[in-house]
N, C-alpha and C positions, 0 to 999 in steps of 0.2 A: 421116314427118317429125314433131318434138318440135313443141309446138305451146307457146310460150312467149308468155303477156301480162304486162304490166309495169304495174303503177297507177302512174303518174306520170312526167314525163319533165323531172325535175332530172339533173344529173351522174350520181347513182346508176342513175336509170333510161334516160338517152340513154347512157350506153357500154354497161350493160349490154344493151342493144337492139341495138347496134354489134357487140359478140363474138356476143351469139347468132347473129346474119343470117350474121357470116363463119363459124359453124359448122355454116350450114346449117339454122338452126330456120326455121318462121314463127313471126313477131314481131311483136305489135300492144302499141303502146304508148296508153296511155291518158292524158291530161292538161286538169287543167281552164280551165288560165290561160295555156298556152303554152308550147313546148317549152322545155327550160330551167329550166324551173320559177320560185322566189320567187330561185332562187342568180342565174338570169342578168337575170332581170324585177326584179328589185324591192329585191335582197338583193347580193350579191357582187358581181358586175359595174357596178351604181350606184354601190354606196358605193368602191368603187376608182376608178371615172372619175372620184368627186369629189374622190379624194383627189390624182387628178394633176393637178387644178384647185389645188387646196391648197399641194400641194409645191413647182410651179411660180411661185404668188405666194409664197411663202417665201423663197425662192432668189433674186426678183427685189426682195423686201426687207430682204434681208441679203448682198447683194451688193455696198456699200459699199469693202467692203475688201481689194474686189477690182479697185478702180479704176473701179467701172462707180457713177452718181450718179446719183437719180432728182431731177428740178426739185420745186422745194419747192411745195407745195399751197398754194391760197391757202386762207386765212379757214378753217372746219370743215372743210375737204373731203378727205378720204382721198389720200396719193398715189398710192398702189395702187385701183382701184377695180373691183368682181367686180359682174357683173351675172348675178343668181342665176337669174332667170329663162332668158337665153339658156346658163348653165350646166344646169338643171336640163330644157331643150332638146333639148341635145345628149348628154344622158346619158339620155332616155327611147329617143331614137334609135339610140343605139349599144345598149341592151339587144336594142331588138325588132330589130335588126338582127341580131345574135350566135344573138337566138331562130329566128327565119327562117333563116339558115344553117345552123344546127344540125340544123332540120327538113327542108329539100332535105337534107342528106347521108344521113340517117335512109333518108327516102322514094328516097334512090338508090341505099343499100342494099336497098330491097326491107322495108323496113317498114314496115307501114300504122300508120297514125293521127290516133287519134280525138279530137276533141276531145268532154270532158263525166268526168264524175264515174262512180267504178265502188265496186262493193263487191262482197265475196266471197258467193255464193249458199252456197256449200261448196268445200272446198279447190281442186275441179277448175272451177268454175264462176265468171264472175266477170260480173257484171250492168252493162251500162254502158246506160240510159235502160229504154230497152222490149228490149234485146237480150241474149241471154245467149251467153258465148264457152264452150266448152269449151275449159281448158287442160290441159298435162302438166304447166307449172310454171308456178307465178304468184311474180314478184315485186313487193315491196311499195316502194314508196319516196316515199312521199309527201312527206317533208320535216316541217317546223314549223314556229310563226309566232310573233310575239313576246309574251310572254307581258304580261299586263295586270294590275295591279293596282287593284281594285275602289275604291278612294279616291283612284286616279289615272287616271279612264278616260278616252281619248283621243278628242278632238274630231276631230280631224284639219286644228284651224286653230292651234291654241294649246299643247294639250296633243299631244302625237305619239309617235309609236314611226316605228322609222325610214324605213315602208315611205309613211309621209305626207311627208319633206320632200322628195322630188323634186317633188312640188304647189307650193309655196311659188315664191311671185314676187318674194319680197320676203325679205333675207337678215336673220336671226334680229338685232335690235338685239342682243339680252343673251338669250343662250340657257344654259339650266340643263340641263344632264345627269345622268339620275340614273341609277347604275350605273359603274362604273369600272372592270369586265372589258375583256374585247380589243373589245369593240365600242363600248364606250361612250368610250375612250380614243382611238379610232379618230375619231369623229367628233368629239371634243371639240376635237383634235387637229385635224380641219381643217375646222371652223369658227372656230378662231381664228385659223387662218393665212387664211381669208378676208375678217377684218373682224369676225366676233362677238366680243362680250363674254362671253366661257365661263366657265360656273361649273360644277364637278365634283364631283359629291357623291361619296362613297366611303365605303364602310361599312367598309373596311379602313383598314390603316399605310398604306401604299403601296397605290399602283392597281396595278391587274393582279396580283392577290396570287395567282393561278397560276403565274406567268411568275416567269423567274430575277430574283431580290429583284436583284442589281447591278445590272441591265439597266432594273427598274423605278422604282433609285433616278436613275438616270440621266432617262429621259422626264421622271419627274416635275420634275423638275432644268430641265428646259428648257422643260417646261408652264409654271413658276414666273416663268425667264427671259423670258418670249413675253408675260408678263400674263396667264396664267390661273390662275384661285383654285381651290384645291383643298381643298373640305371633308371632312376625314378622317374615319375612325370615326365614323360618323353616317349614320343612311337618310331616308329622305322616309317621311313618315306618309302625307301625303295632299298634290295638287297641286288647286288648284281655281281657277278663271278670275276674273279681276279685269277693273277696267274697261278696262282698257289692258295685258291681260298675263295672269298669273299668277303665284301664288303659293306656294312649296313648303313645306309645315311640317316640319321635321326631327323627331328622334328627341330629340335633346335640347331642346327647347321653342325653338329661333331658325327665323325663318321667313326665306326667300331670296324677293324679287321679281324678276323677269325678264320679255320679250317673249314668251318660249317655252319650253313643259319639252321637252325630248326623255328618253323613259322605255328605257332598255334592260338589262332587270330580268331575264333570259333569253329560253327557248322554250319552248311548248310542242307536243309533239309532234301530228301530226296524222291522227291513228287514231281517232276518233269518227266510228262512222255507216257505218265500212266492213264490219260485220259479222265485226268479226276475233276474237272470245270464242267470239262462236256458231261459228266454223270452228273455235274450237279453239285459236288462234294465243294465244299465252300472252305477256300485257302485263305490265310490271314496274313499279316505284317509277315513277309521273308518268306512266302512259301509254307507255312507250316499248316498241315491239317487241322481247320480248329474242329475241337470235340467238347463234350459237358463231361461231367465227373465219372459217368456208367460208360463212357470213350463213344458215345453216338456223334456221329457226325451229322451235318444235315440233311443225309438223305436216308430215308429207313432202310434200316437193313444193313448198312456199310460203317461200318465202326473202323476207329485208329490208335493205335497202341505205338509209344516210344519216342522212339525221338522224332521221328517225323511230326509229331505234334507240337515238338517244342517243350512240353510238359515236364518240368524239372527234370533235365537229360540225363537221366540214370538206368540202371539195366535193374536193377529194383525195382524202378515205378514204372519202365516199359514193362515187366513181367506180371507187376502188379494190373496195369492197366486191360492188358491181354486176358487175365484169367478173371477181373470184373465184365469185360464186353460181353466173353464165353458165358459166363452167369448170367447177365442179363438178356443176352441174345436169347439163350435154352431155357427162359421161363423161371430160372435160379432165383433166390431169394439172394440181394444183393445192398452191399452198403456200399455209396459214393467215394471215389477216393477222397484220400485225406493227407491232403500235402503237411498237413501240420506234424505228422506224426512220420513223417518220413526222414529216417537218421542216414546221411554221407559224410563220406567220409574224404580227407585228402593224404593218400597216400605219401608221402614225404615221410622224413625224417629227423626227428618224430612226426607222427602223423595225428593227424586232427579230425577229429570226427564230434560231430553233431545234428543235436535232432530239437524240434519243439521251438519256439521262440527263442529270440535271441535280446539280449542286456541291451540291446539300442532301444528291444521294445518297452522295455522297462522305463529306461532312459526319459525317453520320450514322451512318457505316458501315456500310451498307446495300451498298456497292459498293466493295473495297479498288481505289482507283485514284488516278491524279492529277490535274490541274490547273494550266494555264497562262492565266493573262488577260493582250493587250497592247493600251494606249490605242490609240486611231487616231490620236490626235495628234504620233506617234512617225512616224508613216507618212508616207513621201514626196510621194505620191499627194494624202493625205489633207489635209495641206500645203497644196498646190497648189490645193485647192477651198476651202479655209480651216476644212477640216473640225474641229471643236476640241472634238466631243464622239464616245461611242459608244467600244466596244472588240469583240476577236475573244477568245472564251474557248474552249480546247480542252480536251477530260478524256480520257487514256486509263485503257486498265487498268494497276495497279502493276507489274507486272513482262515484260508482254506486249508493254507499248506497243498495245497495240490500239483505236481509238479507240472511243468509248462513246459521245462525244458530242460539243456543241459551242454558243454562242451567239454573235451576232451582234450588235452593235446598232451602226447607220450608215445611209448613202447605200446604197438596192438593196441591202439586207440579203438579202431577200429570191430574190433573184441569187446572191447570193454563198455562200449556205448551201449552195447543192446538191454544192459539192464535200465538204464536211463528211458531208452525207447518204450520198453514193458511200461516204464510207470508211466509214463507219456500216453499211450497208447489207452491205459488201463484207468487213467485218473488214478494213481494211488498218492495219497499224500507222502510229505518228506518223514511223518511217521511211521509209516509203514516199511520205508527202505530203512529209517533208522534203526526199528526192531527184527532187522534181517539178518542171518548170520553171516558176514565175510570169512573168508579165509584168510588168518593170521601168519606168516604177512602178506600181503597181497596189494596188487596195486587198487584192485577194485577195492579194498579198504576206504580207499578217500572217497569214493561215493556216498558211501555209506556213514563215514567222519564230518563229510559235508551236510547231506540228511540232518545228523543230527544237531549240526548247526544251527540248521534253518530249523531246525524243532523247539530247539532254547533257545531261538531269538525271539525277543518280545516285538510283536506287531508296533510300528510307530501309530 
């Protein structure tokens, strides 16, 4: 019997734990904070149930004009009112809850595990306290944490990284966010639909300057619409505590006051201390485990899944990664990941989500193909919820029709993308979605209205 350990039990390492047991290995998975890891504790899972806290006082805020009226507030008092504390409650519960069922399924698969910290003795060997395991395969997945800037170090009352405000009893008067990637956009996003005053530092044009530019000129569009201030091109030098606050110094000499900074500056990965040089394991630019597509690292037998690798930091492609290594470790018949077909999403409001190529590659000529975008405001469905922002963009290949890609941005974008992904995934042409039946009305409609866009347009 393969004798497989796993350091860590994020997404990466609980499926991968999952395929090894149904193919027969022993499986000890190893974890020091709880199954799940930072993605279901502290990381993924929190900042999404806060965002269903968010979305849903949104929707009860701008439901006006939909015949629904909320009584007018007396004197200062909010009409909407969020109590952070019984929010940040019920979202440390729902974590350890996801984390405890995660762990019964594990343990009724028949996989042991340990709680406590491990590092590699040598490839086959992997040390967890006083105890050594001999493995056949180890893999690695520890994950990463948010990385810190040395003139902005977090307190965990004032200055924060995100894994502190589920602490907070008390909801950020004027919270300053620095960073404007998908995370920082994310929360900036719903704590102002909860009642902060958000300020968004951005060292780009546009926030989320990964993400399809249309898509991000839109959010910011409606960041602007909602009252929050969005400072462009400009970083925080350094955050330091005031008497009642803090205060962030920018890049170009203006300083921002606020109640609270929240810092979301990246990760870093978390491979110190597990003796992975001395095994040999070959680390790349910032610490990150580098691996090939089937997640081998350089030394046989030690494979790495998630974020620790760097590898498009998603709990999708950690999970993904994990239950390819299990495959190829246990002799499995196995296909290389495939970033191209990998659909995220950015939870915002509305939220954006995309998969396959994107309209720069178009652009660019990087990819001869085409491109259709249709407002949502066109949309029956869309209508009817008084949806009046957000579009469905489709790209196939020029003369194939083949689709390539696709974005999203609406209500459960993030829902809505996986038919896009299918075709993505599947090569089906913009035919083939065009002859697909949608539900009348529906948003996913304009998929399939776009489809057959690109079907009657004549190739240039």
């Amino acid at each position: 019997m393969t004798k497989v350990v796993i350091i860590g039990g994020g997404p990466g390492g609980y499926e991968a734990a999952l395929v090894a047991a149904q193919l027969g290995a022993d499986v000890t998975v190893v974890e020091r904070d709880g199954i799940g890891g930072s993605c279901v504790l502290t990381d993924c899972v929190p900042s999404k149930s806060l965002i269903a806290t968010s979305t849903r006082t949104t929707y009860v805020r701008e439901s006006s004009s939909l015949g629904i009226h909320i009584p007018e507030a007396e004197g200062d008092d909010p009409a909407v009112e969020v109590d952070i504390d019984q929010v940040n409650g019920r979202i440390k519960r729902l974590a350890r809850a996801q984390s405890d069922d995660t762990r019964a399924r594990l343990i009724k698969e028949g996989v042991e595990v340990i709680a406590g910290e491990a590092r590699l003795v040598d490839p086959h060997i992997v040390a967890v306290d006083d105890r050594r395991i001999r493995a056949d395969v180890v893999l690695l997945a520890t994950g990463a944490h948010p990385r810190e800037l040395p003139t902005a170090a977090p307190d965990g009352e004032r200055i924060l990284t995100w894994r502190h405000i589920y602490d907070l009893q008390e909801l950020p008067e004027r919270l300053i966010v620095v960073g404007s990637g998908v995370t920082g956009a994310e929360f900036a996003s719903a704590y102002q639909a909860l009642g902060s005053d958000v300020t968004l530092v951005s060292s780009r044009k546009l926030v989320m300057p990964t993400q399809d530019s249309d898509a991000a000129e839109v959010l910011e569009d409606v960041f602007a619409r909602r009252g929050m201030t969005v400072l462009s091109q400009t970083r925080a030098e350094s955050v330091v505590r005031t008497e009642d606050g803090v205060r962030v110094t920018l890049s170009d000499g203006r300083t921002v006051d606020g109640s609270h900074c929240l810092m979301t500056v990246g990760m870093i990965p978390n491979t110190e201390g597990l003796g992975l040089e001395e095994a040999g394991v070959r680390l790349g630019q910032g610490g990150f485990v580098e691996v090939d597509r089937v997640s081998r690292t350089t030394v046989p037998g030690v494979y790495a899944a998630g974020d620790c690798t760097g590898v498009n930091m998603l709990a999708s492609v950690a999970a993904m990664q994990g239950r390819i290594a299990m495959w190829h470790a246990l002799g499995e018949a196995v296909a290389p990941l495939q970033l191209s077909t990998v659909a995220s999403t950015v939870f915002t409001h509305p939220e954006l989500a995309a998969v396959g190529i994107s309209e720069d590659d178009i652009r660019s000529g990087r990819v001869d193909g085409r491109v259709v975008t249709l407002p949502l405001n066109t949309n029956p469905r869309a209508k009817m919820n008084e949806v009046t922002e957000g579009f469905v963009k489709l790209i196939c290949r020029q003369h194939t029709g083949i689709v390539l890609g696709g974005v999203i941005v609406g209500p459960r974008a993030s829902e809505l993308i996986l038919g896009v992904s299918i075709a993505v995934q599947q090569r089906l042409t913009v035919d083939d979605i065009a002859h697909t039946f949608s539900v009348y009305p529906s948003l996913s409609g304009s998929v399939t209205e776009a489809a057959r866009s690109l079907m009657l347009a004549s190739p240039e």
